[in-house]
Each structure stands twice: as C-alpha cells, then as structure tokens.
C-alpha positions as CSV (number, residue, x, y, z in Angstrom):
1,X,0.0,0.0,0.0
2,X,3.0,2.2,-0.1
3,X,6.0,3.0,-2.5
4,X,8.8,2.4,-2.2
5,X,9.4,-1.0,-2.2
6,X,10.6,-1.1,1.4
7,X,7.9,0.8,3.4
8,X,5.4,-1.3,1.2
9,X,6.9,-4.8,2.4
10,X,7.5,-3.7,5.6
11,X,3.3,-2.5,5.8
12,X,2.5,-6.5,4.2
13,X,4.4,-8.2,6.5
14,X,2.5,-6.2,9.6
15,X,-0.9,-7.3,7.8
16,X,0.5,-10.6,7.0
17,X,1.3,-11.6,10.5
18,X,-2.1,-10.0,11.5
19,X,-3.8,-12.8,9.3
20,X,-1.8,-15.4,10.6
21,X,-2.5,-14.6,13.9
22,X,-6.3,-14.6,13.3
23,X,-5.7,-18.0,11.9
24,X,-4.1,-19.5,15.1
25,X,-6.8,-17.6,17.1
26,X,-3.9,-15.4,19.0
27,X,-6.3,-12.3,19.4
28,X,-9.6,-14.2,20.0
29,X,-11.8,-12.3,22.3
30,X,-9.6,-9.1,21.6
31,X,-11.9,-7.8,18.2
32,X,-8.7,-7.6,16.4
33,X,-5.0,-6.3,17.0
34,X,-5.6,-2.6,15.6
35,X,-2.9,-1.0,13.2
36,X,-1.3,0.5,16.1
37,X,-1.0,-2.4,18.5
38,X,3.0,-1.7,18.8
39,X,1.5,1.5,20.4
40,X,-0.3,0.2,23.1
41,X,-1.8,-3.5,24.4
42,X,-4.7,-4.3,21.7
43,X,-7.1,-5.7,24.7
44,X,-6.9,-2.3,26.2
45,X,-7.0,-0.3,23.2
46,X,-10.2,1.6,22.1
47,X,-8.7,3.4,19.4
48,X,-8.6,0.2,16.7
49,X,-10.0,-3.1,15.5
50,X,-13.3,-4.6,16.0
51,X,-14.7,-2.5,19.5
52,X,-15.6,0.1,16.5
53,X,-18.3,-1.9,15.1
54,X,-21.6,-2.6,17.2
55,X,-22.5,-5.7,18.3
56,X,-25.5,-5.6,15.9
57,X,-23.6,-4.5,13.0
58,X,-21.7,-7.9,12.8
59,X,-24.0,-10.2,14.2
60,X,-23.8,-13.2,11.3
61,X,-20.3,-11.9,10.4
62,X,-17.4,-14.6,11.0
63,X,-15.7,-14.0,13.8
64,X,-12.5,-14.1,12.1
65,X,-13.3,-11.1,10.1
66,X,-13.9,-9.2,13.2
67,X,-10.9,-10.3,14.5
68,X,-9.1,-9.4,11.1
69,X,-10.2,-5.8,11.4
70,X,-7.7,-3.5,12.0
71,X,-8.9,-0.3,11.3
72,X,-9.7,3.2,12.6
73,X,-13.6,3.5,11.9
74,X,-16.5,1.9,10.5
75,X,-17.2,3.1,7.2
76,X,-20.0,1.1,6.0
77,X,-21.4,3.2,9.1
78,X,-20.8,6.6,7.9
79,X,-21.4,6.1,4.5
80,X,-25.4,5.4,3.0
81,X,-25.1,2.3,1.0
82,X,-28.1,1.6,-1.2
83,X,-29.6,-1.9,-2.6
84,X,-28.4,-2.4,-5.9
85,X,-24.7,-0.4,-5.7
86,X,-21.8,-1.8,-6.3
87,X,-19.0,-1.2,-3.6
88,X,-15.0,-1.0,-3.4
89,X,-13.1,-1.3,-0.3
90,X,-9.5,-0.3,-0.5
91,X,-7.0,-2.4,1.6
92,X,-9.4,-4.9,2.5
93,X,-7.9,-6.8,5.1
94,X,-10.0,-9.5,6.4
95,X,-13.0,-9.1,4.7
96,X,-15.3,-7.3,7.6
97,X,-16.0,-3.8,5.6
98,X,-17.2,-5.9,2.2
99,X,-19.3,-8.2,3.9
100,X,-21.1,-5.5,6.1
101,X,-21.3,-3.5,2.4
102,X,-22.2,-7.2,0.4
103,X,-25.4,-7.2,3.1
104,X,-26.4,-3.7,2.7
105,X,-26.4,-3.7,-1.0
106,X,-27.9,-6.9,-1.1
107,X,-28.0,-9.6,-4.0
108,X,-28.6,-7.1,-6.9
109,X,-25.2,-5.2,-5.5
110,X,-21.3,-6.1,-5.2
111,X,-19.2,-5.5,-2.6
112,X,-15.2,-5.8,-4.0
113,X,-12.0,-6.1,-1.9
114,X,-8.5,-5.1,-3.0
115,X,-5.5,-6.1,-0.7
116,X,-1.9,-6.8,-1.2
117,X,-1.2,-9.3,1.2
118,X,-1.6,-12.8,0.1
119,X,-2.9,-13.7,3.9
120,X,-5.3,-11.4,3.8
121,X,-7.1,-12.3,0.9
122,X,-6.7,-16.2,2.3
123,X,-8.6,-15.0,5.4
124,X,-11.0,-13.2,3.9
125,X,-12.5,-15.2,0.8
126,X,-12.6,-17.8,3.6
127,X,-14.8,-15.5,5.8
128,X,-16.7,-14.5,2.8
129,X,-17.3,-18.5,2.1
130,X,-18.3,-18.8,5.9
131,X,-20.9,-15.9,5.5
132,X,-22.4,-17.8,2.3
133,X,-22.1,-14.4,0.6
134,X,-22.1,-14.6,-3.2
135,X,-22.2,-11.0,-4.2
136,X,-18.4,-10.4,-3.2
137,X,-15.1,-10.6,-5.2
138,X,-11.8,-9.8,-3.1
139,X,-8.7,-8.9,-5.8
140,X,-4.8,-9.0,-5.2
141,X,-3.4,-5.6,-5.4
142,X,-2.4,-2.2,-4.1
143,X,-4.7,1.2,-3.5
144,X,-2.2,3.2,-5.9
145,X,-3.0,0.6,-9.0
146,X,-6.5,-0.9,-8.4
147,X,-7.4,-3.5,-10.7
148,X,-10.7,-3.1,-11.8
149,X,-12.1,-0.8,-14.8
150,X,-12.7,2.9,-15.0
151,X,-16.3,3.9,-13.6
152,X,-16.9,0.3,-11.8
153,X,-18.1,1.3,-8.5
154,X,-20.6,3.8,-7.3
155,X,-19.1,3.9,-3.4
156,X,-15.4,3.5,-2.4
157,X,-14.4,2.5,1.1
158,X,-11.6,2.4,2.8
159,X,-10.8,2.0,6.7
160,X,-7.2,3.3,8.1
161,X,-5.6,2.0,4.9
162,X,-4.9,5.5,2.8
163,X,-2.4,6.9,5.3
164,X,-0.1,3.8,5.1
165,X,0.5,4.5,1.2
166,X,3.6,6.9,0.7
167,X,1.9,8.0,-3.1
168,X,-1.7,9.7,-1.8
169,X,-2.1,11.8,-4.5
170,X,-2.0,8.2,-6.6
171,X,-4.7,6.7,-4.3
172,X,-7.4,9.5,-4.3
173,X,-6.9,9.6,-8.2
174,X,-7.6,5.9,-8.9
175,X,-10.4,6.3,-6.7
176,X,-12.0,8.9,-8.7
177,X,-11.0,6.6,-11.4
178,X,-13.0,3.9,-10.7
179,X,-16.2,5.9,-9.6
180,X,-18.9,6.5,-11.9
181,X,-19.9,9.9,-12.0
182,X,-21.6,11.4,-9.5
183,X,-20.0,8.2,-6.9
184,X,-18.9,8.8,-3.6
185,X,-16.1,8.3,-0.8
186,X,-16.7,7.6,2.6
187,X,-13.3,6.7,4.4
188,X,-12.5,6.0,7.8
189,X,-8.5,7.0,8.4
190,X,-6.1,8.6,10.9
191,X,-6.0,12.6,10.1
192,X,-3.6,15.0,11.8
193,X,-4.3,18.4,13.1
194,X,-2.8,21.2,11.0
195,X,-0.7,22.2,13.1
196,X,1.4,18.8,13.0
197,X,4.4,18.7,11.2
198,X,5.6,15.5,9.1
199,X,8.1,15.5,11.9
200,X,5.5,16.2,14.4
201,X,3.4,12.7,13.2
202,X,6.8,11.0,13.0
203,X,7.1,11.6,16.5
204,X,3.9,10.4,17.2
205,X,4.6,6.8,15.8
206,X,5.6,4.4,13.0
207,X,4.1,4.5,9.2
208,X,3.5,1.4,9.7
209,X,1.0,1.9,12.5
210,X,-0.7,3.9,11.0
211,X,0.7,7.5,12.2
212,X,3.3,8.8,10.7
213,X,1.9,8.7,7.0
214,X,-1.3,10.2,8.1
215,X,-2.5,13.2,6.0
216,X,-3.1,16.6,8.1
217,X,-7.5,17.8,7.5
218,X,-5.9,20.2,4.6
219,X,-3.4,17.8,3.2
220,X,-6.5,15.4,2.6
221,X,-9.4,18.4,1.6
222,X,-6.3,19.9,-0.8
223,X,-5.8,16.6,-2.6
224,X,-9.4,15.7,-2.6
225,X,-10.2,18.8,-4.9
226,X,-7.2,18.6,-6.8
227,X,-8.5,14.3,-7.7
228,X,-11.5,16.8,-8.6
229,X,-13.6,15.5,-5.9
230,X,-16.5,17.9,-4.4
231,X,-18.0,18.2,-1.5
232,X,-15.0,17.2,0.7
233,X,-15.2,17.1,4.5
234,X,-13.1,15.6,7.2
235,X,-14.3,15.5,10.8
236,X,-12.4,14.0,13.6
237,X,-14.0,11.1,15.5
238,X,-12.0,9.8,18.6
239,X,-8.3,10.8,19.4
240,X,-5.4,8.4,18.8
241,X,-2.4,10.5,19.6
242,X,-1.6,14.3,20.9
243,X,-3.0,16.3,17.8
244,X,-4.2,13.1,15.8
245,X,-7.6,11.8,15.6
246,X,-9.4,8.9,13.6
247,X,-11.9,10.8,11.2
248,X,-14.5,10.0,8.6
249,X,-13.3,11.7,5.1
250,X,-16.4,12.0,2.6
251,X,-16.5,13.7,-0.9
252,X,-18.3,13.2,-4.4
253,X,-17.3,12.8,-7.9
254,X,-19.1,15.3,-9.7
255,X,-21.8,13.9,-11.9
256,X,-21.4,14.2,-16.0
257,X,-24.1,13.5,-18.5
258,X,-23.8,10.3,-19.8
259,X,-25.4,7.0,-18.9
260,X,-24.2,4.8,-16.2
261,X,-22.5,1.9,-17.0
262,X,-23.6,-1.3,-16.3
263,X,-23.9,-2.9,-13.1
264,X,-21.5,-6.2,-14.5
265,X,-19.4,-8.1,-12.4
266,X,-16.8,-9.3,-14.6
267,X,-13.4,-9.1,-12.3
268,X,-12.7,-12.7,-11.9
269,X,-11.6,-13.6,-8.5
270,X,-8.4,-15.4,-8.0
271,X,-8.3,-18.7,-7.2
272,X,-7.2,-19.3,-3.2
C-alpha cells in the first residue's frame, strides 16, 4: 500500500502476521489487534480493531473477520449504502467492511476487496465462504493501481488504509478513477491536526502503525479537490495520539451526462 518497495513490504508483512494470527486464534476475544497495537496492548486499546463496530452490526459476520479488522472507523457506518450499488473497499484486510457493504447492498449489488497481502485475501475469501455471501469478489493488489475498470463502483471505502501508502495523491486519483460519475467516498482514516508537522506525526509513531503517513485535515481536503472531488469534508472522531484523531473523510465525484454503465461483475476472483 505504499512505494517504495521497502515501506510497502514492511506494511505487508504487519498485515500478514495479523492474518496469521487470526488463523491461530492469537487475538480471539480481543476484536482484532488494531494498526497501532505496537502502540499500546490491543485488549486495552479503544482506538482500533473490531470494538468500533456494534455488536448488531456484525451479528452473522465470521468471527474471524472481526478479528481481522484492523482499522480506525467503521465506514460502512458513515457512509449510506443503497440496494443495488456496487461497492469497493481499499485495503481490504479480512474481509469485515465488504461483507457488512455485500449485506447492505444486497443480492442485486457487489461489494469488491483489494489487498496486497496474500494472507489477507486467504482470510477473507474464507470469511466470505463462511458468510455464504455470493455478491463479493476480493482482488490481489495495491490502493495506488486498483485492478478493476474505469467507472466500476458507485461507493469506495476504505478504513485506516490511505495513510499507510507513501503515493496519496495516486490513491485519491484511482479512486476517482474507478467511480462512476456522481459516486462517492466515505473513508474512515487517521487525520492529523494542521498544526502537526511530518516531523511532528513522525514523533507520534511508525508508518507502519498507521501514524506517521497520516495526512493533516488540509493535506487530505487539498488533494481531494485537486483528484476533482466535491463536496469534501473531514471531521475528527475519537483521538489516537496528541494532535491526531481517527476521522471519517467523505466527498463526491461530480456527476457528467452520460449513462451509467452497467452494473457487471466481470473481475474474476483469483483462485485461493
């Protein structure tokens, strides 16, 4: 999720020995390690994993995508998903955000998942065969080179995955590259104050977990309108550091005459 090569690897073998984890159980009863478990002890930290999602939310969800989720947010929860949409969730992880978007959209939607780490997308076609849900695809790759078509989804997702990518300008523009026009964004991620410095958030913790990388409100409003998004807002949530908060990040792609293409789902899903 990041270039160059070395901050990438070091981000997939974080994720990668989250999945494993999950797989031996390690975390069971924690709802998942967080991105910034190196930062404090995940069954005491409110800040990450699965303590952000209601008990109702997940009810029917495997319990190994809970425990898979490692994010900042829910954003299935902030963003209005209707029947019939089809859905893309950057940096996919275990699976929890696609299946909670799969159910919301129901059978005439499509909930996809894009992920690097070979581990990941184990663990969560797994999940997605446990849930029995058929409207789902999850797809090997990164956030900066998505591989699905141009206008494919009409909602992309993403949950404290964008700050761990070094090329940000990259990510918001493939996400306006896969939106049809007049889609929408509706990302949970870790946002720094203006005020911070890059060396301020490097003090403040590793890229890695999920702090360092993080985008300041402007930084992410600025590159939002220059990936000619509209309607951009960032509002802080809960804190996870001195001057850096989880936030929910929504904006539009504007709308262009035209007709809407197809609801297809083509992408062919990797074999396990």
């Amino acid at each position: 999720m990041s270039t160059p090569d070395g901050p990438r690897e070091q981000v997939r073998d974080h994720y990668a020995a989250a999945a494993r984890s999950v797989g031996r159980r390690d975390v069971a009863g924690r709802g998942g390690d967080g991105c910034c478990a190196a930062a404090r002890p995940a069954e005491t930290d409110e800040r990450f994993g699965g303590r952000l999602y209601d008990a109702a939310s997940t009810a029917g969800v495997p319990q190994e995508a809970v425990l898979a989720s490692l994010g900042c947010g829910n954003p299935v929860a902030v963003i209005d998903l209707h029947p019939g949409e089809r859905v893309l969730d950057l940096g996919s992880g275990g699976g929890i955000d696609v299946l909670l978007s799969a159910r919301r959209v129901g059978p005439e939607g499509f909930a996809y998942g894009v992920d690097m780490t070979e581990e990941m997308l184990q663990l969560a076609r797994a999940n997605a065969a446990r849930a029995g849900a058929t409207n789902v695809a999850f797809l090997a790759g990164t956030i900066e080179d998505v591989p699905l078509p141009d206008g494919t989804v009409d909602v992309v997702i993403s949950n404290c995955v964008v700050n761990l990518s070094t090329d940000k300008p990259t990510v918001l523009a493939e996400m306006s590259r896969v939106l049809v026009p007049g889609g929408r964004i509706g990302i949970s991620d870790v946002v720094a104050e203006d005020r911070l410095t890059p060396a301020d958030r490097l003090a403040r913790g590793s890229g890695v977990g999920c702090i360092a990388g993080a985008l300041s409100r402007q930084e992410y409003l600025d590159g939002l309108t220059a990936s000619g998004f509209v309607d951009a807002t960032v509002t802080f949530t809960h804190d996870v550091a001195d001057g850096m908060h989880a936030a929910i990040v929504r904006a539009r792609k504007p709308a262009a005459a035209g007709s809407r293409p197809a609801r297809e789902h083509d992408v062919e899903q990797e074999d396990d």
